[in-house]
N, CA, C and O atoms as CSV, one atom per row, in Angstrom:
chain,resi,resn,atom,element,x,y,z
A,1,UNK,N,N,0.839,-1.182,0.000
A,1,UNK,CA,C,0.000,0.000,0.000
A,1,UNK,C,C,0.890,1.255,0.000
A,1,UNK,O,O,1.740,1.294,0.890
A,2,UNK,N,N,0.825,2.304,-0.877
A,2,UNK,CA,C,1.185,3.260,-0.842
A,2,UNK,C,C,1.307,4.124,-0.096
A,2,UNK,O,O,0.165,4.550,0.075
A,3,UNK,N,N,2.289,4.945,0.754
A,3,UNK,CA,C,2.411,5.955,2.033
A,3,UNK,C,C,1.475,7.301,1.583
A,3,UNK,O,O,0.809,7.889,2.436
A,4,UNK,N,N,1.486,7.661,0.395
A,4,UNK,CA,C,0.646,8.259,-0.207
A,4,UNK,C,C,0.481,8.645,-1.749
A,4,UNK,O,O,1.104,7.943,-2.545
A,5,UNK,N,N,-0.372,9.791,-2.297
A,5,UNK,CA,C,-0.062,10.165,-3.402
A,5,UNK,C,C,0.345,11.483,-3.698
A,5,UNK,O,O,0.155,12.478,-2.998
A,6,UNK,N,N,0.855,11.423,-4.666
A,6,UNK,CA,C,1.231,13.183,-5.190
A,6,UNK,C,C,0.767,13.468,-6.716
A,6,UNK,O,O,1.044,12.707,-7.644
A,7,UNK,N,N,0.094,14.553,-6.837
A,7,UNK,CA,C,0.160,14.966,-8.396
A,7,UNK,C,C,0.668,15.877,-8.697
A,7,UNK,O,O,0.025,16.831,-8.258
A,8,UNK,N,N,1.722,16.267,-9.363
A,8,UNK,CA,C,2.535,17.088,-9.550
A,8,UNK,C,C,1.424,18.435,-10.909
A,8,UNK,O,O,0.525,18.202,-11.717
A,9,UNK,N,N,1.926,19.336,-10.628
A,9,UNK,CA,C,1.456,20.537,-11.886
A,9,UNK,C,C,3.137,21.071,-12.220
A,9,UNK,O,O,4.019,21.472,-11.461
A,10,UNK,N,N,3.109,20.931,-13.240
A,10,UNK,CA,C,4.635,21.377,-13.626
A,10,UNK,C,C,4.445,21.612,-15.258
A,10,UNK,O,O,3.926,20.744,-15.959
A,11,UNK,N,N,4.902,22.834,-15.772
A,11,UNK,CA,C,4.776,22.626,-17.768
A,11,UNK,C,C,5.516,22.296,-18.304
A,11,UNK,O,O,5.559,22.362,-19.532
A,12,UNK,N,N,7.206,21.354,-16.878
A,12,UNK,CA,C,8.636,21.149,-17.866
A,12,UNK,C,C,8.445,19.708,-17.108
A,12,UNK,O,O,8.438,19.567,-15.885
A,13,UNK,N,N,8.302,18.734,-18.015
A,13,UNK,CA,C,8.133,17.528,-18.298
A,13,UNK,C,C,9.510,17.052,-17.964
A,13,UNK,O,O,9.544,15.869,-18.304
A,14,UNK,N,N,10.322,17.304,-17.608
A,14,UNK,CA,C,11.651,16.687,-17.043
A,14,UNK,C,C,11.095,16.909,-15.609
A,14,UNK,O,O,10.702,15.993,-14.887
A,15,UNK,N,N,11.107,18.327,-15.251
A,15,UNK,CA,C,11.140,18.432,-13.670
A,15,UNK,C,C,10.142,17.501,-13.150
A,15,UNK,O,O,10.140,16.933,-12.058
A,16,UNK,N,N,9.061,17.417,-14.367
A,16,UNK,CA,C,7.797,16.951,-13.165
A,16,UNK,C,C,7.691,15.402,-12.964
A,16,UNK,O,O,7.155,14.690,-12.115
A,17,UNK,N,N,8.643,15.109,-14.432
A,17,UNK,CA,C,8.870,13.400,-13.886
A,17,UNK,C,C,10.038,13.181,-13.241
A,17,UNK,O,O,10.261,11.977,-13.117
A,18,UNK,N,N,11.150,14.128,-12.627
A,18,UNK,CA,C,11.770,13.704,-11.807
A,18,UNK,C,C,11.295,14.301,-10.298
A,18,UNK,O,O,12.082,14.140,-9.364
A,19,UNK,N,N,10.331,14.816,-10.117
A,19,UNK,CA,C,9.220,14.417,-8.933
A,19,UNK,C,C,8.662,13.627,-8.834
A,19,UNK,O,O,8.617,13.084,-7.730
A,20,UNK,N,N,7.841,13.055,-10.042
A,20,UNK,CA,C,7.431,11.489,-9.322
A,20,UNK,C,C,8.053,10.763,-9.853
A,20,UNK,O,O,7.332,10.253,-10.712
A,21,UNK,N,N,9.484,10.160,-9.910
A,21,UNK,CA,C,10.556,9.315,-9.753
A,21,UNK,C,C,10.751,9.349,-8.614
A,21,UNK,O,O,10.666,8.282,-8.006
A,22,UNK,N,N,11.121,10.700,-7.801
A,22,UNK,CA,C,11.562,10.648,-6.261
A,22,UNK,C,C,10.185,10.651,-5.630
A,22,UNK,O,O,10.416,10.137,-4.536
A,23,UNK,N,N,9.120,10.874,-5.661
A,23,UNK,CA,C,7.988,10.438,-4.797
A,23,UNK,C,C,7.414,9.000,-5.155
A,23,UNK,O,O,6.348,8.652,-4.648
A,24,UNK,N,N,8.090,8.172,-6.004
A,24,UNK,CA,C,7.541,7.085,-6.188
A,24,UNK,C,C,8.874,6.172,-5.611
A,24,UNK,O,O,8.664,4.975,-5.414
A,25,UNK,N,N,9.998,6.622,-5.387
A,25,UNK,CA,C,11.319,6.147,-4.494
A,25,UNK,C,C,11.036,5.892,-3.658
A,25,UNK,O,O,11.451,4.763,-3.400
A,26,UNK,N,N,10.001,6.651,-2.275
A,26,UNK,CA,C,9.779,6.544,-1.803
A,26,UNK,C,C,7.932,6.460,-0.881
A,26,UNK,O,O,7.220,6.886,0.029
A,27,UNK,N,N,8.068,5.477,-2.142
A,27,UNK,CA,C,6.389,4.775,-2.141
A,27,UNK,C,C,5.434,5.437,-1.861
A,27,UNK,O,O,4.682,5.186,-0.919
A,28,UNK,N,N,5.306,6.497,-2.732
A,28,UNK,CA,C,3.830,7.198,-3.001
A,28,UNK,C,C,4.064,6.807,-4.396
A,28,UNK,O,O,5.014,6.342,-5.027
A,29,UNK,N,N,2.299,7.329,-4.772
A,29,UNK,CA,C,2.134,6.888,-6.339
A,29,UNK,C,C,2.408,8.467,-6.672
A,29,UNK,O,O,2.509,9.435,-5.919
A,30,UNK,N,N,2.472,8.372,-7.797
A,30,UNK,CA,C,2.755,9.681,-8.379
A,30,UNK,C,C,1.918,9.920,-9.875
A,30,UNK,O,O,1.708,8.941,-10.591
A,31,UNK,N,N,1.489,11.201,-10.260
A,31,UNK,CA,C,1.215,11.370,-11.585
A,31,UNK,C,C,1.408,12.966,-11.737
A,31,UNK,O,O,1.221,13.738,-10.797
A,32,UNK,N,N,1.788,13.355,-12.973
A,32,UNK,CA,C,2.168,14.554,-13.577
A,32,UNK,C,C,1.128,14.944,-14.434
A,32,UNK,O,O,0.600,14.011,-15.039
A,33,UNK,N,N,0.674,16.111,-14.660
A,33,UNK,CA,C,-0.374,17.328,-15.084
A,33,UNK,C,C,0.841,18.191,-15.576
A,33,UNK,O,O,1.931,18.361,-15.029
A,34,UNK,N,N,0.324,18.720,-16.832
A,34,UNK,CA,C,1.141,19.891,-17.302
A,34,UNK,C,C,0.501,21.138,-17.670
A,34,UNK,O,O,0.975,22.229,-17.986
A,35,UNK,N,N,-0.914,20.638,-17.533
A,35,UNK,CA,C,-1.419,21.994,-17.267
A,35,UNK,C,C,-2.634,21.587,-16.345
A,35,UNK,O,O,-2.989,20.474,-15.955
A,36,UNK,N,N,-3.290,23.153,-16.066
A,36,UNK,CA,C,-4.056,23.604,-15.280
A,36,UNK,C,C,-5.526,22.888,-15.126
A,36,UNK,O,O,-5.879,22.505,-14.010
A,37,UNK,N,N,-6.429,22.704,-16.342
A,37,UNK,CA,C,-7.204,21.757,-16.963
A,37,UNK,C,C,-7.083,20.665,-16.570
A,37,UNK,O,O,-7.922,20.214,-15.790
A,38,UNK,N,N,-6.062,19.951,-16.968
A,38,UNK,CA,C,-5.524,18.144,-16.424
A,38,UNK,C,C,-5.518,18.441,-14.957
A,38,UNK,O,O,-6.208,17.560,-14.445
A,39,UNK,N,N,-5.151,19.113,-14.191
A,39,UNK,CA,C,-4.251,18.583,-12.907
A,39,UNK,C,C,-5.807,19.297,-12.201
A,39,UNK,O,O,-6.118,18.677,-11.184
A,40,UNK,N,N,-6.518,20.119,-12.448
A,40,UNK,CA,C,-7.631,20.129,-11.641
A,40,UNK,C,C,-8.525,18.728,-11.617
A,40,UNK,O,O,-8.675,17.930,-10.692
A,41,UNK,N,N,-9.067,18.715,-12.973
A,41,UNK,CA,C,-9.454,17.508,-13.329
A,41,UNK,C,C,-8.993,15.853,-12.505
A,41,UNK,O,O,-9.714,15.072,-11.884
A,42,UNK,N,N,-7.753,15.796,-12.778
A,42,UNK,CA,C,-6.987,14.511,-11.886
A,42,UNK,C,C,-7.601,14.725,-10.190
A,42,UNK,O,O,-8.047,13.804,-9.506
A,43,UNK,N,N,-7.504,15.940,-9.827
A,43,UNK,CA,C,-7.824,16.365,-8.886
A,43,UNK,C,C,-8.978,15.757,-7.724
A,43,UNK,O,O,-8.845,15.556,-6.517
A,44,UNK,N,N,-10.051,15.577,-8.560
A,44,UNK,CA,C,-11.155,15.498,-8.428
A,44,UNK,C,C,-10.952,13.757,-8.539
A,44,UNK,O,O,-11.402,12.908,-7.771
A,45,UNK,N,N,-10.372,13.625,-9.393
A,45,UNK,CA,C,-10.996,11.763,-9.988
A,45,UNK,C,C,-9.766,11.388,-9.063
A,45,UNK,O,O,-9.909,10.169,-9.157
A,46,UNK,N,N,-8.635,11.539,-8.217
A,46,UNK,CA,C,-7.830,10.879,-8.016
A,46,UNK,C,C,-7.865,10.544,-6.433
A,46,UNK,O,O,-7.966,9.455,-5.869
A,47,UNK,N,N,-7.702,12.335,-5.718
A,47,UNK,CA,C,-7.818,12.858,-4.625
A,47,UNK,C,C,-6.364,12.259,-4.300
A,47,UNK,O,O,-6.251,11.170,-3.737
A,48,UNK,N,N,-5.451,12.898,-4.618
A,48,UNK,CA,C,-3.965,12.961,-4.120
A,48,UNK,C,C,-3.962,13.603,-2.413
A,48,UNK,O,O,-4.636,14.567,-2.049
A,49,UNK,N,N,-3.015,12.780,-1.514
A,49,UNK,CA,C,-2.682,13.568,-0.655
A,49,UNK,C,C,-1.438,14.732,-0.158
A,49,UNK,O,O,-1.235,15.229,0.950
A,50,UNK,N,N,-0.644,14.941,-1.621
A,50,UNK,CA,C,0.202,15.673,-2.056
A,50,UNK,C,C,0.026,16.478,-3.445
A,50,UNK,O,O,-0.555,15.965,-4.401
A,51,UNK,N,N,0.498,17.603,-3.479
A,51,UNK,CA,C,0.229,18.159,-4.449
A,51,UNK,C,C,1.651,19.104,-4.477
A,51,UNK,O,O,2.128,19.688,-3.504
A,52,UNK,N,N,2.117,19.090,-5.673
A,52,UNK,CA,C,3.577,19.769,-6.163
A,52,UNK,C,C,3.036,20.700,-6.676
A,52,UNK,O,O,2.198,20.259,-7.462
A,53,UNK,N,N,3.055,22.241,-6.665
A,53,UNK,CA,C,2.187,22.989,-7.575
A,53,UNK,C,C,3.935,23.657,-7.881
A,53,UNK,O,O,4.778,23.667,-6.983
A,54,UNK,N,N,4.196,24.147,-9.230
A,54,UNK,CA,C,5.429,25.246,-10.294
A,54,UNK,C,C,4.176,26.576,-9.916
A,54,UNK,O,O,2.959,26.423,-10.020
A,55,UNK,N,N,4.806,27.706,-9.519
A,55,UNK,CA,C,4.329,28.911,-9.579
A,55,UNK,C,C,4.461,29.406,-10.439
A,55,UNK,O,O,3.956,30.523,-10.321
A,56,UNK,N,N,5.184,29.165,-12.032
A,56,UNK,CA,C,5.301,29.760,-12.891
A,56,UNK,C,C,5.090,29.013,-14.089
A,56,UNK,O,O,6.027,28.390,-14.588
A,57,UNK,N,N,3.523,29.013,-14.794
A,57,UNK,CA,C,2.851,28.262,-15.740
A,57,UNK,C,C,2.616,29.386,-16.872
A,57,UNK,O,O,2.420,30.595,-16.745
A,58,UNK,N,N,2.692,28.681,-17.877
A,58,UNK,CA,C,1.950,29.517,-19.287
A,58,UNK,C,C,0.097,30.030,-18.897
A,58,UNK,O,O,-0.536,29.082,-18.432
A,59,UNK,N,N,-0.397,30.818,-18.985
A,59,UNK,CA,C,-1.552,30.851,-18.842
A,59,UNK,C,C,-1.890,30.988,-17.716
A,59,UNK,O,O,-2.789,31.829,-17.712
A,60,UNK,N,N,-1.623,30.535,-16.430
A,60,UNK,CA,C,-1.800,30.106,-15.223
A,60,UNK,C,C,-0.531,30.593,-13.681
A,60,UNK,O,O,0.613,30.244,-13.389
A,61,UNK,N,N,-1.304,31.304,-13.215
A,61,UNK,CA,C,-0.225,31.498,-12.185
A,61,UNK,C,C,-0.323,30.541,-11.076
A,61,UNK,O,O,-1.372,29.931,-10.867
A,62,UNK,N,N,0.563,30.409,-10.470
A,62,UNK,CA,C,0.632,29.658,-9.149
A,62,UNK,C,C,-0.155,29.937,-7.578
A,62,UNK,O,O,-0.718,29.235,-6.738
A,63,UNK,N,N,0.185,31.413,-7.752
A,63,UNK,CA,C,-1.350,31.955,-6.720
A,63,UNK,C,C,-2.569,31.584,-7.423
A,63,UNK,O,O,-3.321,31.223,-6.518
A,64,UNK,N,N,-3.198,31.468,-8.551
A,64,UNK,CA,C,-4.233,31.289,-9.312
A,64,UNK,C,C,-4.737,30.037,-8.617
A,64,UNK,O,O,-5.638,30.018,-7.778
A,65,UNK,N,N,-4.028,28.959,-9.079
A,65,UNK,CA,C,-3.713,27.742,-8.376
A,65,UNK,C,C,-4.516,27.491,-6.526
A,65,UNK,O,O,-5.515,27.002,-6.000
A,66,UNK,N,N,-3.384,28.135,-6.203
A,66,UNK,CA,C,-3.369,27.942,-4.690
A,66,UNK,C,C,-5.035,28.567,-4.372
A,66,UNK,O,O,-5.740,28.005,-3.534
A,67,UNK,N,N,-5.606,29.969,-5.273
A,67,UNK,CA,C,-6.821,30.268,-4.555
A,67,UNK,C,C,-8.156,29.147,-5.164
A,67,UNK,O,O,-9.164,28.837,-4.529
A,68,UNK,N,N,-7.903,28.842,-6.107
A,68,UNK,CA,C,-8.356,27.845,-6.302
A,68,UNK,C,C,-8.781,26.681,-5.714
A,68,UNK,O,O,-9.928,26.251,-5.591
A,69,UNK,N,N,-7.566,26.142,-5.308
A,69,UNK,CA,C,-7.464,24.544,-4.480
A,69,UNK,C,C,-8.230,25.134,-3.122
A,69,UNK,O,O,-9.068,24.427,-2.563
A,70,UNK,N,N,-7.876,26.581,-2.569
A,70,UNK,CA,C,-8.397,26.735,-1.102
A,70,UNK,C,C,-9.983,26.757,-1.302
A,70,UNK,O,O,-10.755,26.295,-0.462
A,71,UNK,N,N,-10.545,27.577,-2.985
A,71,UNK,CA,C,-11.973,27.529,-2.560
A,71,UNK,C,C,-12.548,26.074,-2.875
A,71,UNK,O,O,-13.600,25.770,-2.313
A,72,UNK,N,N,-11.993,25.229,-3.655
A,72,UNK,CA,C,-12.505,23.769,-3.783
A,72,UNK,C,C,-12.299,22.907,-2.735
A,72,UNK,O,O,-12.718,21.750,-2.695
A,73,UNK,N,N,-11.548,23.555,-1.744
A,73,UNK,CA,C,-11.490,22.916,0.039
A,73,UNK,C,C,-10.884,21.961,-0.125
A,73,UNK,O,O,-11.324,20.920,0.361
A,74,UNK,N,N,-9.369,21.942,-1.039
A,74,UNK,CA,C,-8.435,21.013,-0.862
A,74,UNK,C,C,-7.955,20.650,0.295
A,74,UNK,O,O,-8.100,21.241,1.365
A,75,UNK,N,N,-7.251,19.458,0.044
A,75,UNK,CA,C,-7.155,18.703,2.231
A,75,UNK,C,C,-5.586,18.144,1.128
A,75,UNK,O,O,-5.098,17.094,1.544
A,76,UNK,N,N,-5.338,18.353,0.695
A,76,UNK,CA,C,-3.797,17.431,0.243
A,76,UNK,C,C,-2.543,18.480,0.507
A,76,UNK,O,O,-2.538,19.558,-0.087
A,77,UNK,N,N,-1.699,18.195,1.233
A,77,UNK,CA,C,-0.636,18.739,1.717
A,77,UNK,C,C,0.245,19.598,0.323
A,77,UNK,O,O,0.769,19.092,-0.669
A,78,UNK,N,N,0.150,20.982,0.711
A,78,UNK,CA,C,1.028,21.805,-0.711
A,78,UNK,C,C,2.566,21.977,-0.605
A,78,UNK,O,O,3.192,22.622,0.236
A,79,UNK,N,N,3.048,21.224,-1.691
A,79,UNK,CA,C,4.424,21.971,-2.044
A,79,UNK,C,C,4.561,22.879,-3.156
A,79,UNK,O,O,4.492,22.463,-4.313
A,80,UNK,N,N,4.754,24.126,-2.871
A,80,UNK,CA,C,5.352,25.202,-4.051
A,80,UNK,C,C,6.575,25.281,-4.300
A,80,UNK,O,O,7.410,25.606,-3.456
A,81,UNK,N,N,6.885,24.927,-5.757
A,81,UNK,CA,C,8.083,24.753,-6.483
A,81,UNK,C,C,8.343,25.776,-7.790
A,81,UNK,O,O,7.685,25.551,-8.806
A,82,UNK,N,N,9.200,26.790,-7.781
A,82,UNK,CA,C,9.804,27.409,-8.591
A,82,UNK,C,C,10.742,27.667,-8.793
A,82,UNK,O,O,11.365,27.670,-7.731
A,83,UNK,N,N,11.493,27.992,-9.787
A,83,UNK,CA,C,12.727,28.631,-9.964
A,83,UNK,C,C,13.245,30.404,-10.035
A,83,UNK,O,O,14.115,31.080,-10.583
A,84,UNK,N,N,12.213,30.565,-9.204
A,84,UNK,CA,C,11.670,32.102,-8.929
A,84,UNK,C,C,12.761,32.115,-7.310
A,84,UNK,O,O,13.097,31.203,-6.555
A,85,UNK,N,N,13.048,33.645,-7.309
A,85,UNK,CA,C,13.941,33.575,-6.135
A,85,UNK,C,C,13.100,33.228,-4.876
A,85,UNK,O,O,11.875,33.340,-4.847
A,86,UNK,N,N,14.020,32.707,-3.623
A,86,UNK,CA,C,13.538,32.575,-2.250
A,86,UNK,C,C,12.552,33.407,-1.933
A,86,UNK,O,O,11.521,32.939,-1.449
A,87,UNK,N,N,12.708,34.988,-2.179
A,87,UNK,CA,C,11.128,35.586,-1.438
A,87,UNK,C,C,9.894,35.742,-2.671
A,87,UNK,O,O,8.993,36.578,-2.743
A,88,UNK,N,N,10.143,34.895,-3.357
A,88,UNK,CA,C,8.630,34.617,-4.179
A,88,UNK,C,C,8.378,33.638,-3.636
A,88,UNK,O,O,7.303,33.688,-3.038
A,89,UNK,N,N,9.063,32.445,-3.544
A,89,UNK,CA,C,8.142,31.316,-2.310
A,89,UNK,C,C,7.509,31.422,-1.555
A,89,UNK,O,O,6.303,31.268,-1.361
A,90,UNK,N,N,8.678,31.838,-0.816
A,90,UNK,CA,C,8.283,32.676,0.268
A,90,UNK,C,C,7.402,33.110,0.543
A,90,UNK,O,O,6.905,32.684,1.586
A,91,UNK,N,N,6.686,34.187,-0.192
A,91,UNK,CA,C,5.392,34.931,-0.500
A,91,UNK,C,C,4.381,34.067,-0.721
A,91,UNK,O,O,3.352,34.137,-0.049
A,92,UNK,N,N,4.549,33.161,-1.673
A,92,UNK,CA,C,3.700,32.180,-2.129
A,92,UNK,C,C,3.203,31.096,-1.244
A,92,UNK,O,O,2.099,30.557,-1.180
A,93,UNK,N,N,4.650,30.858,-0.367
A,93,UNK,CA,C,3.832,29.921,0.881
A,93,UNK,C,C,3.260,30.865,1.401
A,93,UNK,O,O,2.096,31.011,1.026
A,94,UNK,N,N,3.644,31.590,2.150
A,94,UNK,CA,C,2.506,32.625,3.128
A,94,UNK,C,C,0.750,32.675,2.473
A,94,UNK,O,O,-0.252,32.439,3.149
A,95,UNK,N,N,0.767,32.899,1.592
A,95,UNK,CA,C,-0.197,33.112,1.055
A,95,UNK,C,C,-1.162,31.736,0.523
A,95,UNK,O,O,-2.295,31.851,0.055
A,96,UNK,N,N,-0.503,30.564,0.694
A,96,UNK,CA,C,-1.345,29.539,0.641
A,96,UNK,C,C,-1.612,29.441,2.114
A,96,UNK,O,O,-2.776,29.404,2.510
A,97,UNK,N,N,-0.536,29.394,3.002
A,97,UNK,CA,C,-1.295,29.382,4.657
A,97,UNK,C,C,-2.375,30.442,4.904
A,97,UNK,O,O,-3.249,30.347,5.766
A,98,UNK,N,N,-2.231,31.376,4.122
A,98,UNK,CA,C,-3.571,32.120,4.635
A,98,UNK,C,C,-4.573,32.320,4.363
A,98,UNK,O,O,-5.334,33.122,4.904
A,99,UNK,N,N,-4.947,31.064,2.730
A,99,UNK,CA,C,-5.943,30.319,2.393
A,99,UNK,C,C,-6.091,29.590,3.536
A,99,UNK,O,O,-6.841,30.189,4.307
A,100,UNK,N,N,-5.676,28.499,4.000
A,100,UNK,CA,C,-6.252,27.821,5.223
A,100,UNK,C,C,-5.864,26.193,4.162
A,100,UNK,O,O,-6.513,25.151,4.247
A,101,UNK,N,N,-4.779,26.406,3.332
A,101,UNK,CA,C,-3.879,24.934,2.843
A,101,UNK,C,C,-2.551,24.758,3.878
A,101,UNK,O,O,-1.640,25.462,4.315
A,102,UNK,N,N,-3.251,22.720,4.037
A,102,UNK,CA,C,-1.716,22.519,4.393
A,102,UNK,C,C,-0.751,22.292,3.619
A,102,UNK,O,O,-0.730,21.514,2.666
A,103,UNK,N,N,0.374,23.211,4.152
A,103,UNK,CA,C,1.526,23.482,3.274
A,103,UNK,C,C,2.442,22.333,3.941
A,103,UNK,O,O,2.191,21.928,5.076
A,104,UNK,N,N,3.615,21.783,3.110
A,104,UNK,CA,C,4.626,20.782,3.773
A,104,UNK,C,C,5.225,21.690,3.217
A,104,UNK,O,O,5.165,22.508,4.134
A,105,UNK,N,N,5.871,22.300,2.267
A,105,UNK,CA,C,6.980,23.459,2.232
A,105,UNK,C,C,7.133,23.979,0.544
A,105,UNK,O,O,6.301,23.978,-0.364
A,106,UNK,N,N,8.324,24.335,0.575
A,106,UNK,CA,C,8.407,24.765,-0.789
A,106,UNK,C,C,9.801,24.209,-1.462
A,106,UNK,O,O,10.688,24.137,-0.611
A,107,UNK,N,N,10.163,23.854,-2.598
A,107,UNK,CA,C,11.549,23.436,-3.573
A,107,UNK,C,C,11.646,24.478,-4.302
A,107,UNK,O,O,10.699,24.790,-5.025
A,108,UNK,N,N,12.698,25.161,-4.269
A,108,UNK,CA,C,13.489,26.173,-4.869
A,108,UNK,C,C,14.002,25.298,-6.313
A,108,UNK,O,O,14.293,24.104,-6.254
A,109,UNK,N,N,14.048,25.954,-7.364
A,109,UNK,CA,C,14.748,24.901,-8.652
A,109,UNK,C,C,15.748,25.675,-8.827
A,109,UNK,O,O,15.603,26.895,-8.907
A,110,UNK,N,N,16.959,25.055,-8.915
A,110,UNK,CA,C,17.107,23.390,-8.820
A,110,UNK,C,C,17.272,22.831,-7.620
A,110,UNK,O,O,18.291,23.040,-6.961
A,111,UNK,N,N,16.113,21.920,-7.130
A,111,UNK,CA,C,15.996,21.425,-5.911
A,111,UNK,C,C,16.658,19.898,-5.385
A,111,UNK,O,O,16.240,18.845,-5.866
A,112,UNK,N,N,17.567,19.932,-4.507
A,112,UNK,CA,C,18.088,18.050,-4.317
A,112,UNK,C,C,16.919,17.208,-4.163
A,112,UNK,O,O,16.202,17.585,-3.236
A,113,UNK,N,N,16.548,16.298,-4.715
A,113,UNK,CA,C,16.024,14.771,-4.414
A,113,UNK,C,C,15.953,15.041,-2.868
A,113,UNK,O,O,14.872,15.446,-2.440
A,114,UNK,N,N,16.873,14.880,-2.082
A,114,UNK,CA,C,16.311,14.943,-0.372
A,114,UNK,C,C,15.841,15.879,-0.352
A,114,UNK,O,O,14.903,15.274,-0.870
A,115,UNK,N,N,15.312,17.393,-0.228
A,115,UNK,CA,C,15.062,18.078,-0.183
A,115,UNK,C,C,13.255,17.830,-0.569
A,115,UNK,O,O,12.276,18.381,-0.066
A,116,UNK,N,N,13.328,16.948,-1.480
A,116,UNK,CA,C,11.568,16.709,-1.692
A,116,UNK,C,C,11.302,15.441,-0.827
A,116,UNK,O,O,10.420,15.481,0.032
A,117,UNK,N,N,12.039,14.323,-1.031
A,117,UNK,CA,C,11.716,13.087,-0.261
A,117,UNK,C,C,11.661,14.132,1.627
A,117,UNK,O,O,10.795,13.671,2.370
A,118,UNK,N,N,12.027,14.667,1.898
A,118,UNK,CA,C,11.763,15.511,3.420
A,118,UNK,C,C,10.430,15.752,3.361
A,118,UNK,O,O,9.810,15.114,4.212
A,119,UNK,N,N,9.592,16.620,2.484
A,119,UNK,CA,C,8.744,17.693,1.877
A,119,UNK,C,C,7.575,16.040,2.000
A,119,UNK,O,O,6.609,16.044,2.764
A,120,UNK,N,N,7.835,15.110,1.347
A,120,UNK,CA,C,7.265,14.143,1.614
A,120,UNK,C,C,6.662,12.982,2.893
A,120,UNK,O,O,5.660,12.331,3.188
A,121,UNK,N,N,7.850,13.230,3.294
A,121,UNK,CA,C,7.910,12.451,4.630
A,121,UNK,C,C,7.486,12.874,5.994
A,121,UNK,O,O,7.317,12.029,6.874
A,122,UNK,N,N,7.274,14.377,6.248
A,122,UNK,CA,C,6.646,15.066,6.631
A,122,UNK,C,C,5.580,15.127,6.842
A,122,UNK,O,O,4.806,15.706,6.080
A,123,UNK,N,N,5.104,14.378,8.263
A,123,UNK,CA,C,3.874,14.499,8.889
A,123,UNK,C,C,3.710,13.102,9.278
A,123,UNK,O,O,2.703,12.744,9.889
């Protein structure tokens, strides 16, 4: 049985399958969304208890995202991942905690493998 799941939102198809490579390392299932459409959608039909959200999408922002998941009364633990400096995370976590999402943290890109398996293991 799986420790849990994650669905990743990411639009660079490397990063987001080497998130669920390392969340499936360590026995969660994993699936990747590359856009906004899919990964709501999965959302609903899957009910992940992790969620990888990229703050920086074509079309789609990452706060967009986050107010989103808070008014659809997401319950799956948020990680925000960009390659945006430390106080855009930063910002970005704050601002999902004050939706009322649980956050497990944020990955800076380029982020170590431990650095997410933590983000995972967490809680």
């Amino acid at each position: 049985m799986p420790r849990g799941k994650l669905l990743v939102l990411d639009d660079d198809a490397t990063v987001g399958s080497l998130l669920v490579f390392v969340a499936e390392s360590v026995d969660f299932e994993a699936r990747l969304c590359e856009t906004g459409p899919a990964f709501f959608q999965t959302l609903i039909d899957w009910l992940p208890t992790h969620v990888a959200i990229d703050l920086s999408m074509p079309g789609l922002s990452g706060i967009e995202v986050l107010r989103r998941l808070a008014a659809d009364g997401c319950r799956a633990r948020v990680i925000i991942s960009s390659g945006a400096g430390h106080a855009e995370l930063e910002a970005a976590l704050q601002q999902a905690r004050s939706l009322g999402l649980d956050t497990a943290g944020m990955l800076a890109k380029p982020f170590s493998l431990a650095a997410l398996r933590v983000l995972l293991s967490d809680r």
